[in-house]
BASE-918294 format. One record per residue (C-alpha): z, x, y. Coordinates in steps of 0.5 Angstrom, whole numbers, padded with zeros to 4 digits, always signed. Layout:
N
ZXY/...
//
This chain:
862
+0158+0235+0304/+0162+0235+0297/+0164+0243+0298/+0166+0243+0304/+0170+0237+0302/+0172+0240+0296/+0175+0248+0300/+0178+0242+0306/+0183+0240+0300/+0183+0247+0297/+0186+0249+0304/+0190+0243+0305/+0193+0245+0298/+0195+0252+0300/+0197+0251+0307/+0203+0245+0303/+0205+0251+0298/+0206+0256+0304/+0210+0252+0308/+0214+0249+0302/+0216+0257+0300/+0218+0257+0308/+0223+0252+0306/+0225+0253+0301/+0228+0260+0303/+0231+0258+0309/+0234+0252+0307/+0238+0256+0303/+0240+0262+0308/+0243+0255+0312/+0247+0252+0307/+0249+0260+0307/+0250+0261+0314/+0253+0253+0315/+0259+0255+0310/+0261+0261+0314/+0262+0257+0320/+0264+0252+0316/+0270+0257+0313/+0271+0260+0321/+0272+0253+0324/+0277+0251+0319/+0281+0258+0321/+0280+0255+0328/+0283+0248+0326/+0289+0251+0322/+0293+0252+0328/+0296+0259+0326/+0295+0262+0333/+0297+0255+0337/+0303+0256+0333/+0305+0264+0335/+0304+0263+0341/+0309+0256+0341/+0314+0260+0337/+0314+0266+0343/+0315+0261+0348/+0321+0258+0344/+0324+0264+0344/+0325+0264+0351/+0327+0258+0351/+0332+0258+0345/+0334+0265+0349/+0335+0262+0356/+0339+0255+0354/+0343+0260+0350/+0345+0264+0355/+0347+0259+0360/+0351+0256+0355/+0355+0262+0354/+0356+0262+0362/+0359+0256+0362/+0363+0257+0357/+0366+0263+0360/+0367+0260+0366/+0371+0254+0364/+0378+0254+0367/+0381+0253+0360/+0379+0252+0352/+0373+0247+0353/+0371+0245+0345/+0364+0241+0347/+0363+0247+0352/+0364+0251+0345/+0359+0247+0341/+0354+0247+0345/+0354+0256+0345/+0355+0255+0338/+0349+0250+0338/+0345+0255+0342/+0346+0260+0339/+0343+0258+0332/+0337+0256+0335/+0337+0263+0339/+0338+0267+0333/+0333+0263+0328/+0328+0264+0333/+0329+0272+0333/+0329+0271+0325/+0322+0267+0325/+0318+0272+0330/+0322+0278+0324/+0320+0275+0318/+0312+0273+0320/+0306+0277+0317/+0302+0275+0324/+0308+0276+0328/+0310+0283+0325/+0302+0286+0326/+0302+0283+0333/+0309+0287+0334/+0306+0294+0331/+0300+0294+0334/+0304+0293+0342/+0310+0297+0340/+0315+0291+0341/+0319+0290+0334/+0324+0296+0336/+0326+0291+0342/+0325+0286+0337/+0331+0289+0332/+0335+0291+0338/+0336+0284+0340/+0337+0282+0332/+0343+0287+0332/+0346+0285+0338/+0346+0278+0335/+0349+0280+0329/+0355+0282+0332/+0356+0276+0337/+0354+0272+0330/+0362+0274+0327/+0365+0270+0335/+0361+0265+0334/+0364+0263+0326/+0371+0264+0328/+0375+0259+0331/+0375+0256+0338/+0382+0260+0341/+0378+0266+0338/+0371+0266+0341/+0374+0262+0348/+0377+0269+0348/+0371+0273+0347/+0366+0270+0351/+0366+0275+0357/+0363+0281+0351/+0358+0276+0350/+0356+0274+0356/+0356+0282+0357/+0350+0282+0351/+0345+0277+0355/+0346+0281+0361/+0338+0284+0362/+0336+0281+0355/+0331+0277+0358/+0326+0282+0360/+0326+0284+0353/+0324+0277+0351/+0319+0276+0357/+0315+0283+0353/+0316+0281+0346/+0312+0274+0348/+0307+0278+0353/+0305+0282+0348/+0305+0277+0343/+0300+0273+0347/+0295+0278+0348/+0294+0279+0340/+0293+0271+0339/+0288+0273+0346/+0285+0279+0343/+0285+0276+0336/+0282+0269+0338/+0276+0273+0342/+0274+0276+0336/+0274+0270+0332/+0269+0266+0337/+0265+0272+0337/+0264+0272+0329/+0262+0264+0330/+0258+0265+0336/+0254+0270+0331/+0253+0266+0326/+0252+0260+0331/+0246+0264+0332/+0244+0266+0326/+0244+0259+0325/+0240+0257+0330/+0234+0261+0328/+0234+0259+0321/+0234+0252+0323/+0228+0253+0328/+0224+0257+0322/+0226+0250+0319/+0223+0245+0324/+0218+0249+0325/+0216+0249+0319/+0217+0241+0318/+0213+0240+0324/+0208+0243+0321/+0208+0241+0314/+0209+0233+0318/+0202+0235+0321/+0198+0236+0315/+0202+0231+0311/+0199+0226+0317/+0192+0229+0317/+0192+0228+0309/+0194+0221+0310/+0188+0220+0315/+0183+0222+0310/+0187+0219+0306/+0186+0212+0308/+0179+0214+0310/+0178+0214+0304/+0182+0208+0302/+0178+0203+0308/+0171+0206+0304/+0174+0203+0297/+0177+0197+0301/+0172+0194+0304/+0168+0194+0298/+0172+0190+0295/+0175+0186+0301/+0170+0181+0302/+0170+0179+0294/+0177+0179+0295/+0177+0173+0302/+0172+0169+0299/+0175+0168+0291/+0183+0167+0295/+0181+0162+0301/+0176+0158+0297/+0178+0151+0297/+0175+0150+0290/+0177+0153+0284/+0173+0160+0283/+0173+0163+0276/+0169+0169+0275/+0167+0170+0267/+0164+0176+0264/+0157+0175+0259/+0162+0173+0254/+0166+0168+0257/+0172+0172+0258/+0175+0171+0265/+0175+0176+0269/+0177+0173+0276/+0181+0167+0278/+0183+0164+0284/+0189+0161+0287/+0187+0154+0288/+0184+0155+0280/+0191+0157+0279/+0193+0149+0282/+0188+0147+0278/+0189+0149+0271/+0197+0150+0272/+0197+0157+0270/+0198+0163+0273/+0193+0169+0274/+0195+0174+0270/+0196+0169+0264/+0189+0166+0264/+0185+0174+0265/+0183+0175+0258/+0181+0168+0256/+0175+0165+0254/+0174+0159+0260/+0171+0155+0254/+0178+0152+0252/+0179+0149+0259/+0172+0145+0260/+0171+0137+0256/+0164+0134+0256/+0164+0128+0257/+0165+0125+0249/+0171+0129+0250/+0168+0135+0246/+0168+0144+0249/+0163+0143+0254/+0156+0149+0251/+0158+0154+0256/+0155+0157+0260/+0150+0152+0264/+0146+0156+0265/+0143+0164+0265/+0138+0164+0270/+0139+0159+0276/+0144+0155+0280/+0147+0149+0277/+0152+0144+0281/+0154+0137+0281/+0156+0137+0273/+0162+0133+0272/+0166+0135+0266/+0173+0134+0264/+0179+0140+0265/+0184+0140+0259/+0189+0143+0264/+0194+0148+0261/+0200+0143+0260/+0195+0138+0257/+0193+0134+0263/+0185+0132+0263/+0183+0132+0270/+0175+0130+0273/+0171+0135+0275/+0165+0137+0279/+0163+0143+0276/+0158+0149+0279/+0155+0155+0277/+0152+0161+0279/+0149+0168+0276/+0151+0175+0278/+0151+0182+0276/+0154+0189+0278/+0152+0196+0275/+0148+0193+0269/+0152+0188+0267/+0153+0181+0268/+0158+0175+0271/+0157+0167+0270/+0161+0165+0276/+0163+0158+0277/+0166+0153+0282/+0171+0147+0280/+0173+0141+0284/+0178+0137+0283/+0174+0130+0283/+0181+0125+0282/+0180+0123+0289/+0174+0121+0290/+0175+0117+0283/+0181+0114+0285/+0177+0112+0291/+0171+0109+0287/+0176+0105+0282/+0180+0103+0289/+0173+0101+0292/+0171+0096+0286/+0179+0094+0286/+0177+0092+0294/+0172+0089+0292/+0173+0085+0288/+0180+0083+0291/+0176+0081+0297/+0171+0077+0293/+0178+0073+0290/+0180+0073+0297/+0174+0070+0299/+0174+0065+0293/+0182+0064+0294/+0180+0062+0302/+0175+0058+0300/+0180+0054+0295/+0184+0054+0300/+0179+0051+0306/+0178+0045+0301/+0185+0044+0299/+0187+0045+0307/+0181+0040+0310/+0182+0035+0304/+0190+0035+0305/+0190+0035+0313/+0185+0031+0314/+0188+0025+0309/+0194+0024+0314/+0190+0026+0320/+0185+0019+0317/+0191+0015+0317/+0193+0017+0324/+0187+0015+0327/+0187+0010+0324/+0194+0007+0326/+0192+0009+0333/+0186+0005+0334/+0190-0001+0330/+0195-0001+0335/+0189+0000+0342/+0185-0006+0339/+0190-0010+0336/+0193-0013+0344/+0197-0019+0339/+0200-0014+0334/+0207-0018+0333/+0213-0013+0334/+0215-0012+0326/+0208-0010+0325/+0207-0005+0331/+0215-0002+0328/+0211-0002+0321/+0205+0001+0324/+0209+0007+0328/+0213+0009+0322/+0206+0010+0318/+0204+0015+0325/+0210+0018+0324/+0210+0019+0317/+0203+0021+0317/+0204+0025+0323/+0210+0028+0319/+0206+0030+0313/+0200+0034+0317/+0206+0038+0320/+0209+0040+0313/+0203+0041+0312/+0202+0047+0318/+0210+0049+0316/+0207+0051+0310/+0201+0056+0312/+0206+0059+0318/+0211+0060+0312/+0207+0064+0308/+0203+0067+0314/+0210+0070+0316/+0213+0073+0309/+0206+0076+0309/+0206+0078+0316/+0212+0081+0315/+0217+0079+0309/+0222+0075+0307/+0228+0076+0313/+0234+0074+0311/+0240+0072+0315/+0246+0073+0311/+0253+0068+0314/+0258+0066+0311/+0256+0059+0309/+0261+0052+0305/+0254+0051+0298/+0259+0044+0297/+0258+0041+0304/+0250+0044+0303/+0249+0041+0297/+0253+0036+0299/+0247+0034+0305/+0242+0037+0301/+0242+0031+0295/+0244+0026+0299/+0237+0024+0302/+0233+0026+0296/+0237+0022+0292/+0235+0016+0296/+0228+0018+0295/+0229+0018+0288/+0232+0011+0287/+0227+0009+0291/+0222+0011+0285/+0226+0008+0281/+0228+0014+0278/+0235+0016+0276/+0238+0021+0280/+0244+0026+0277/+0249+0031+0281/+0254+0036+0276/+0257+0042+0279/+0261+0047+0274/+0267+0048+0277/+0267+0042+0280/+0268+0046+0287/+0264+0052+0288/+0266+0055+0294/+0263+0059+0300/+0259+0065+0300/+0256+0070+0304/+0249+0068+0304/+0243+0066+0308/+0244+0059+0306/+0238+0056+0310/+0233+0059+0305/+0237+0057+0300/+0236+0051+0302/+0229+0050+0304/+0228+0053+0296/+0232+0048+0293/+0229+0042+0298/+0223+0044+0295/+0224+0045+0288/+0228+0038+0288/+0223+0035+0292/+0217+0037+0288/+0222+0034+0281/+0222+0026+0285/+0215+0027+0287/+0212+0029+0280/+0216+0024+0276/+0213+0017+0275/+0219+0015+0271/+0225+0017+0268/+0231+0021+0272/+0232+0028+0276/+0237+0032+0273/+0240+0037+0278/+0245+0042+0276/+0250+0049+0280/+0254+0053+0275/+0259+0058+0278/+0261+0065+0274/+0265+0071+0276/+0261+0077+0278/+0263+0085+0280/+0269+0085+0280/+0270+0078+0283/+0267+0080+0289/+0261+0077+0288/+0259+0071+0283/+0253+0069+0280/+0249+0062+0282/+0245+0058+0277/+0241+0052+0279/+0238+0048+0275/+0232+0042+0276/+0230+0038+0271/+0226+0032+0271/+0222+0028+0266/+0216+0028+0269/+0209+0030+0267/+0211+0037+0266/+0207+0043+0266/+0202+0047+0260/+0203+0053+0257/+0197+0057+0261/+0199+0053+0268/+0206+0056+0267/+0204+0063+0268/+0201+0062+0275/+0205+0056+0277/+0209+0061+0283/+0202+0063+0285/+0199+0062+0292/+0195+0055+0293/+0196+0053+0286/+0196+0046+0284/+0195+0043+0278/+0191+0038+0275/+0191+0033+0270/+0185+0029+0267/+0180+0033+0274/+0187+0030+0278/+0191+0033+0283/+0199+0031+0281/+0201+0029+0287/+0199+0032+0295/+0200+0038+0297/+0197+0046+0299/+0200+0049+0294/+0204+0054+0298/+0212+0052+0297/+0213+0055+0290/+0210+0061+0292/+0214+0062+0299/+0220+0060+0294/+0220+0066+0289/+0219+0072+0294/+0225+0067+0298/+0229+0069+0292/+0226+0075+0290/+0229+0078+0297/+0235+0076+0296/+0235+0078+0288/+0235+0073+0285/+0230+0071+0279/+0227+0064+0279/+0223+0061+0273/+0221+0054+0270/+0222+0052+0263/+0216+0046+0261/+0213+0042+0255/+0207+0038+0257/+0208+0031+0257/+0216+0032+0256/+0218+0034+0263/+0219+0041+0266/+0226+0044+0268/+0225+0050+0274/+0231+0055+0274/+0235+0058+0280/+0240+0064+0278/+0243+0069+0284/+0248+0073+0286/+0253+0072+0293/+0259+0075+0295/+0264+0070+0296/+0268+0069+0302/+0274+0065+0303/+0272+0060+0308/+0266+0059+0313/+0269+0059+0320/+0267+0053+0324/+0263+0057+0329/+0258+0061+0324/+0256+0055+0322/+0249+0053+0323/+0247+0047+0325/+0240+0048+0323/+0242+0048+0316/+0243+0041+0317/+0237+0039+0321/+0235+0034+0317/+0240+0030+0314/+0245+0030+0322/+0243+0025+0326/+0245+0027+0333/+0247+0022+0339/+0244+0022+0346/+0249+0026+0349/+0251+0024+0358/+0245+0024+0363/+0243+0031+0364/+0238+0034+0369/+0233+0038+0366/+0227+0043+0368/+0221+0042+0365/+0217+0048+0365/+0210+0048+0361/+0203+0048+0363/+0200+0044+0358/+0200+0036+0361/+0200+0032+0355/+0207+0036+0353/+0210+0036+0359/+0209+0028+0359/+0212+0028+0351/+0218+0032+0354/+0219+0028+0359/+0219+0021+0356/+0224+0023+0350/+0228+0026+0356/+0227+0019+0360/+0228+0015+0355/+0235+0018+0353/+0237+0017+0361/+0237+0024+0363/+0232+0026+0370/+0228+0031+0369/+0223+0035+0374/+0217+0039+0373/+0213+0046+0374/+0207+0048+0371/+0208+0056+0370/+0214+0060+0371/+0214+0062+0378/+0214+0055+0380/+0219+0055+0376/+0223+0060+0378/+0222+0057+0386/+0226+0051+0384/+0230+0053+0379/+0233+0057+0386/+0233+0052+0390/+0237+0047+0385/+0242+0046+0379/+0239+0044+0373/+0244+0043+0367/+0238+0044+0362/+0232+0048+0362/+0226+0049+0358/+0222+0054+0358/+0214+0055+0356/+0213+0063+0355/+0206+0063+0355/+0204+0060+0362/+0198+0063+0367/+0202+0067+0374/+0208+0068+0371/+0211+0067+0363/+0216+0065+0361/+0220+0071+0359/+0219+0073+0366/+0221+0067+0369/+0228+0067+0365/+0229+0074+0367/+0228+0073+0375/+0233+0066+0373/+0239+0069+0371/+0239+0075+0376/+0240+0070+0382/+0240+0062+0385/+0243+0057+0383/+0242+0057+0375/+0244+0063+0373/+0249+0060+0368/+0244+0054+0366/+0242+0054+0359/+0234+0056+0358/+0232+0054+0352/+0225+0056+0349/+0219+0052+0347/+0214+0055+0343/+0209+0055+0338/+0208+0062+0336/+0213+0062+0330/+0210+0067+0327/+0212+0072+0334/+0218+0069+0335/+0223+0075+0337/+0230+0073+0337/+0233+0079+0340/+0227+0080+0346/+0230+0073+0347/+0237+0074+0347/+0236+0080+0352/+0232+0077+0357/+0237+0071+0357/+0235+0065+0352/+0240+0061+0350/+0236+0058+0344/+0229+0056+0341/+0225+0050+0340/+0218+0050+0336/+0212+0045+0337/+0211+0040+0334/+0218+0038+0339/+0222+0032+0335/+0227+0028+0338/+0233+0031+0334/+0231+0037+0335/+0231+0036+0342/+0238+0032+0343/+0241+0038+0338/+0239+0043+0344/+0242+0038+0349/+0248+0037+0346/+0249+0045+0345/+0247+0046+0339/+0242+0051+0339/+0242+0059+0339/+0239+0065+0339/+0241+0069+0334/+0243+0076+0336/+0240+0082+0333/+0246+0084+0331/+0245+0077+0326/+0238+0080+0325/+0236+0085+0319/+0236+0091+0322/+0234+0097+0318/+0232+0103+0321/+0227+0105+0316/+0223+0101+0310/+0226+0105+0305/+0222+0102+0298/+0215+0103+0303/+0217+0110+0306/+0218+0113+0299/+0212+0110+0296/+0209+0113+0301/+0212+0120+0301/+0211+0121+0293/+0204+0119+0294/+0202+0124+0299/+0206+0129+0297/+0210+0135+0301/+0204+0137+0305/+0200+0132+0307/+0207+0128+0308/+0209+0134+0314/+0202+0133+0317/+0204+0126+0317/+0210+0126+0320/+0208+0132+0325/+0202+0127+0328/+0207+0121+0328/+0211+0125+0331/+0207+0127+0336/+0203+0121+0338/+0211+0116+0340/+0213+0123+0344/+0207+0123+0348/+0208+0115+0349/+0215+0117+0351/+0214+0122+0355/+0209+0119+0358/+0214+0112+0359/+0220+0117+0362/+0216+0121+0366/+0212+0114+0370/+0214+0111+0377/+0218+0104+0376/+0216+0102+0382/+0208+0105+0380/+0208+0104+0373/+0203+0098+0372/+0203+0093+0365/+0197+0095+0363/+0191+0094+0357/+0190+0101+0356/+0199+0102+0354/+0199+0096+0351/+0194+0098+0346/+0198+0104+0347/+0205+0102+0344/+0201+0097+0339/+0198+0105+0336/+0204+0106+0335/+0207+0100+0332/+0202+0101+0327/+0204+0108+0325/+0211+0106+0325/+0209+0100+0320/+0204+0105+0316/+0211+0110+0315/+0216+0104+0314/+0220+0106+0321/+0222+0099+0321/+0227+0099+0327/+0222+0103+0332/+0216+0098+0330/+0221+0092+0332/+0222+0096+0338/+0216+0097+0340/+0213+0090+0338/+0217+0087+0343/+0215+0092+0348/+0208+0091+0347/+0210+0083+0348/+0213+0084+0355/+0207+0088+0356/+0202+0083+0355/+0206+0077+0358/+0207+0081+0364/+0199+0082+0364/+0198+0075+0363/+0202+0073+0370/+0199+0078+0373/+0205+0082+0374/+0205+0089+0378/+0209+0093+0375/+0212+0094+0368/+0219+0090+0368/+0225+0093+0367/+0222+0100+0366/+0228+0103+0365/+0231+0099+0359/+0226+0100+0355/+0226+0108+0356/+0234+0108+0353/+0232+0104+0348/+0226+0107+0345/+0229+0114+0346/+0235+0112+0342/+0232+0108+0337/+0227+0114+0337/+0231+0120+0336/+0234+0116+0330/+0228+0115+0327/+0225+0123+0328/+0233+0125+0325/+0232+0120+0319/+0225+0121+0318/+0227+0128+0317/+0232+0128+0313/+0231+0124+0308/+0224+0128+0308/+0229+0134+0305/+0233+0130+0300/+0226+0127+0298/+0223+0135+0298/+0231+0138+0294/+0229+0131+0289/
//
């Protein structure tokens, strides 16, 4: 088999040589033949034989004119100077013919051979003679016009014979060039068949030596290739040694790993890269027999980094020699994952600590003012003979007692909503004078009912008005200053606000400060005093009551609205909290963009004019507590159990005022006050909500379906009047923060997956909300029914959006998934105003894809 191979390739060899001397001699005897061609074509395109022939055609021409010039001349009544000029003109030109046909090589050769130069001479010698007329004056040659025309009488059968034969020697000459082309045309035409024939050959014999070739090659690469796939594809990082250690083989993901291209770690000794657990060169290799696998070592990467492995080793050998082949993966992760393991662990046992604290702080506070209530309504039930100042006296405590437990709620929803969702701020211009103004005053009552000291300063003495949100400014300082008066046994509280110029002068920088001469505060307790459910104690006492939640829900107040806020404090001396952030300034604050909510607790609010008023709610005990607060201020009120009754008489009469549960049987709130506003009598009513779901309050779902404002239960008389009176809205979602994305979150998040795990990230959200909107826009109106199975739906999504920090899409979907479930809740057959919903959730959608993807290239570019 070898020796017939070996005659196969000495035959090839011979039949390539064979061929290449053909080629090699007709390729030459081509060119040869091309050139001549070449050479006659060029003869061809001078245009001599076009040019012969123009010529004897012209002396035709020049003749003719010459002669009709001469005639007409002659037959003129008297001296004609212009008819002159015109023969004289002629004449020239008849006789530079006859002087080119005389005096050209071509021209002269064609009269020989055809006998035609003696007529050729004859009209020359006949022109000379004229020639001496035609130089003379006009009398003169108008004189002897008839002798010339005499000598152009039968001349036109000489000129006609001297271009005949003329053209059959361009006629006879031209063939014979066109012969010798075709000639050599064919002598081509051979030569170049020879060469194709054997270009033809020689391509099949290249391509046979090619098959054999890659016959070849396929029997070497198939050897190799599985090595090949399983060393690139491996997931782990693959090295290969010889019996030396030197490496021999590396992989791509070995490349990710160590941080070094292949053709630089080849030659190297694997030892250096491998640390045993004392931080030593790790004893290589593992071992020389068996299999090891699972042992963690650290890798000292090539740029320095130490990076956890697990390292497995395995024995080969190939032709008598021996190879140590090791598989590394990169354990970072699953390390990571153990020390976030341990750190969960140990947050949900602080959790748990923290919500065990929590429980008996919370059972111990609100079960003091629930204690009092009560018992102040056991007093009032038993005692029939109560004399009316002690009955007052009694329902000021219920009051009071009632008052601490519901701070004591507002607190939990407080930190439960920042929690849930963050601070959000509500920026509107806002006078900080008349706000500090209704701030200190009630506190500065509540001081001196202590019997403490109260002092008030502000540098300059005006501050100005700012772009802020000024309600939680407000609900800070309220509790920093009232933290002042409830902590100081003696002494005074000292309030302070200084103003100082800020970027420019657009913006200025605010200081607070809240001194008192109260108990004050250790140096280890002031490290945690901002902490959640943090209440300090002295002598095993708590200070004062309380869930230990205000100062927390003051500092992420005011980290969100970049300021800073720190307390200053000398155990027995007193403590000082601080305050310092920066608001642009505006030059006055419009009368309608002030809220009255921010004044809520220091405005009393008249009992307007008598009103009629709707009450839909479904809970009895408050529809009798609305009713007698309404009754009592004189307004006449009617009721409805659930939002259809009250759309039925909401239809069939006027109300001026109507409030409006949302979560109610048969039909919610929300749906109701939609139906309202589309048709009857109260289309223009104001519909004001009550609800206790502070946390699920959506100011901009409540807008659109037509809400006019909101109140929260507890309801209180002042805040019910302020809603009479007007005085309450719903904010917008133009005054809403309304951001598309989060960016701090989605950053972090990118950074910590990295580009490829950040794309399939994005890929999926990508692909769950268009299989969701899709879904929405290809669905029935009319069919499409307010189901479990899509409500779950969109809150799958809303928790993708939240997870990426798609802020707006999120708030997008929440409150669709909100009308979802009330239009469950009322038995609703089909989703309600479907069509919105779809506009909107595309748009917002479209917003968040297109940003989502660029700023996933300018994070890549970064």
């Amino acid at each position: 088999m070898r020796l017939m191979r070996s005659l196969g390739i000495a035959s090839g060899w011979v039949q390539a040589v064979s061929l290449a001397a053909v080629i090699l001699v007709s390729l030459p005897w081509a060119v040869q033949i091309w050139g001549e061609v070449d050479r006659k074509l060029d003869e061809l395109r001078s245009s001599a034989t076009d040019n012969v022939i123009w010529n004897l055609t012209q002396l035709e021409v020049e003749f003719l004119k010459y002669r009709a010039a001469t005639h007409a001349a002659r037959d003129s009544t008297a001296e004609d100077a212009a008819a002159l000029n015109e023969l004289r003109r002629h004449f020239n030109n008849y006789y530079n013919r006859l002087e080119t046909l005389n005096g050209g090589a071509l021209y002269q050769e064609a009269f020989r051979q055809y006998r035609t130069l003696r007529i050729l001479t004859k009209l020359r010698m006949e022109i000379a003679e004229v020639e001496a007329f035609i130089d003379s004056d006009d009398a003169t040659l108008y004189a002897r016009l008839p002798e010339i025309a005499k000598t152009t009488e039968g001349r036109q059968r000489d000129v006609r014979r001297i271009i005949s034969k003329g053209n059959q020697y361009v006629g006879v000459a031209g063939k014979a060039a066109r012969d010798e082309i075709s000639r050599l045309l064919w002598r081509l035409s051979i030569v170049v068949l020879v060469l194709l024939v054997a270009l033809g050959l020689a391509s099949a014999l290249f391509f046979r030596q090619s098959v054999m070739n890659r016959r070849r090659a396929g029997e070497h690469k198939r050897s190799s290739v599985r090595f090949s796939t399983v060393i690139s594809t491996s997931p782990d990082a693959l090295i290969v040694t010889d019996g030396q250690g030197v490496i021999v083989e590396f992989n791509r993901a070995a490349e990710e790993l160590f941080r070094i291209e292949r053709e630089h770690a080849i030659g190297k000794g694997f030892i250096r890269y491998l640390l045993d657990q004392d931080g030593q060169l790790a004893t290589l290799p593992l071992t020389r027999k068996e299999r090891v696998a699972g042992v963690e070592l650290t890798l000292l990467t090539a740029d320095g980094t130490k990076v956890p492995v697990e390292v497995s080793q395995g024995v080969a050998e190939w032709e008598t020699q021996g190879f140590f082949v090791y598989f590394l993966r990169d354990i970072s992760d699953r390390r990571a994952a153990d020390r976030a393991l341990m750190a969960s662990r140990d947050r949900a046992l602080s959790g748990e600590r923290a919500k065990s604290r929590f429980l008996a702080v919370m059972s111990h506070e609100m079960r003091t003012p629930l204690n009092g209530i009560l018992g102040l309504v056991e007093l009032l039930r038993g005692n029939e003979t109560t004399d009316e100042m002690e009955r007052e006296r009694y329902l000021n405590l219920l009051r009071s007692s009632g008052q601490i437990l519901l701070d004591h709620v507002n607190d939990v929803l407080d930190i439960a909503q920042l929690e849930a969702d963050g601070v959000r701020l509500n920026p509107a211009p806002f006078d900080l004078d008349q706000m500090m103004h209704d701030l200190v005053g009630p506190l500065e009552v509540a001081a001196k009912a202590r019997g403490l000291g109260f002092h008030f300063e502000t540098t300059p003495e005006t501050l100005g008005c700012y772009e802020g949100d000024a309600g939680r400014l407000r609900q800070v300082l309220t509790n920093l200053i009232g933290n002042a008066v409830k902590f100081t046994d003696a002494g005074q509280v000292a309030v302070s606000v200084s103003v100082s110029p800020a970027d420019l002068g657009l913006s200025n920088r605010l200081e607070f400060q809240i001194t008192d001469t109260g108990a004050g505060i250790s140096e280890e307790d002031v490290a945690r005093i901002f902490d959640d459910f943090v209440r300090l104690e002295r002598d095993g006492k708590h200070l004062a009551e309380g869930t230990g939640l205000g100062l927390g829900i003051a500092k992420r107040i005011i980290e969100a609205m970049g300021g800073k806020i720190g307390v200053d404090s000398i155990e027995g001396e007193g403590s000082s909290f601080w305050i310092t952030v920066t608001l642009p300034v505006c030059s006055a604050v419009p009368k309608a963009s002030q809220d009255p909510a921010q004044s809520a607790g220091a405005e009393v609010v008249d009992p307007v004019g008598a009103l009629r008023v709707l009450v839909v709610e479904d809970n009895a005990t408050n529809r009798l507590v609305v009713r007698e607060m309404l009754e009592r201020d004189g307004h006449t009120v009617a009721e409805a159990i659930n939002g259809k009754i009250g759309v039925d008489k909401a239809a069939a009469e006027r109300f001026d005022l109507i409030l409006m549960d949302l979560n109610m049987p048969v039909m919610g709130g929300l749906e109701a006050c939609r139906l309202i506003r589309k048709s009857g009598q109260n289309t223009q009513s104001r519909i004001v909500a009550l609800t206790a779901h502070v946390l699920e309050r959506d100011d901009s779902l409540y807008a659109r379906v037509g809400l006019d404002g909101v109140l929260s239960k507890p309801l209180e008389r002042g805040d019910l009047r302020r809603v009479l009176a007007g005085r309450s809205r719903v904010r917008t979602t133009e005054a809403k923060q309304d951001s598309l994305f989060d960016l701090p979150h989605l950053r972090q998040v990118l950074a910590a997956l990295g580009a490829d795990k950040a794309q399939k990230l994005r890929e999926g959200f990508e692909k769950e909300t268009e299989a969701l909107l899709s879904r929405l826009e290809q669905a029935d109106p009319k069919v499409l029914a307010p189901s479990t199975e899509l409500s779950t739906e969109v809150h799958s999504i809303a928790g993708s959006c939240a997870m990426i920090g798609a802020q707006r899409m999120r708030e997008r979907l929440n409150s669709f998934e909100s009308e979802l479930l009330q239009s469950q809740r009322s038995g609703a057959p089909r989703v309600a105003n479907l069509n919105h919903w779809r506009g909107e959730l595309r748009q917002v959608w479209d917003e968040t894809r297109n940003g989502l993807s660029d700023l996933q290239k300018a994070e890549g570019a970064s």
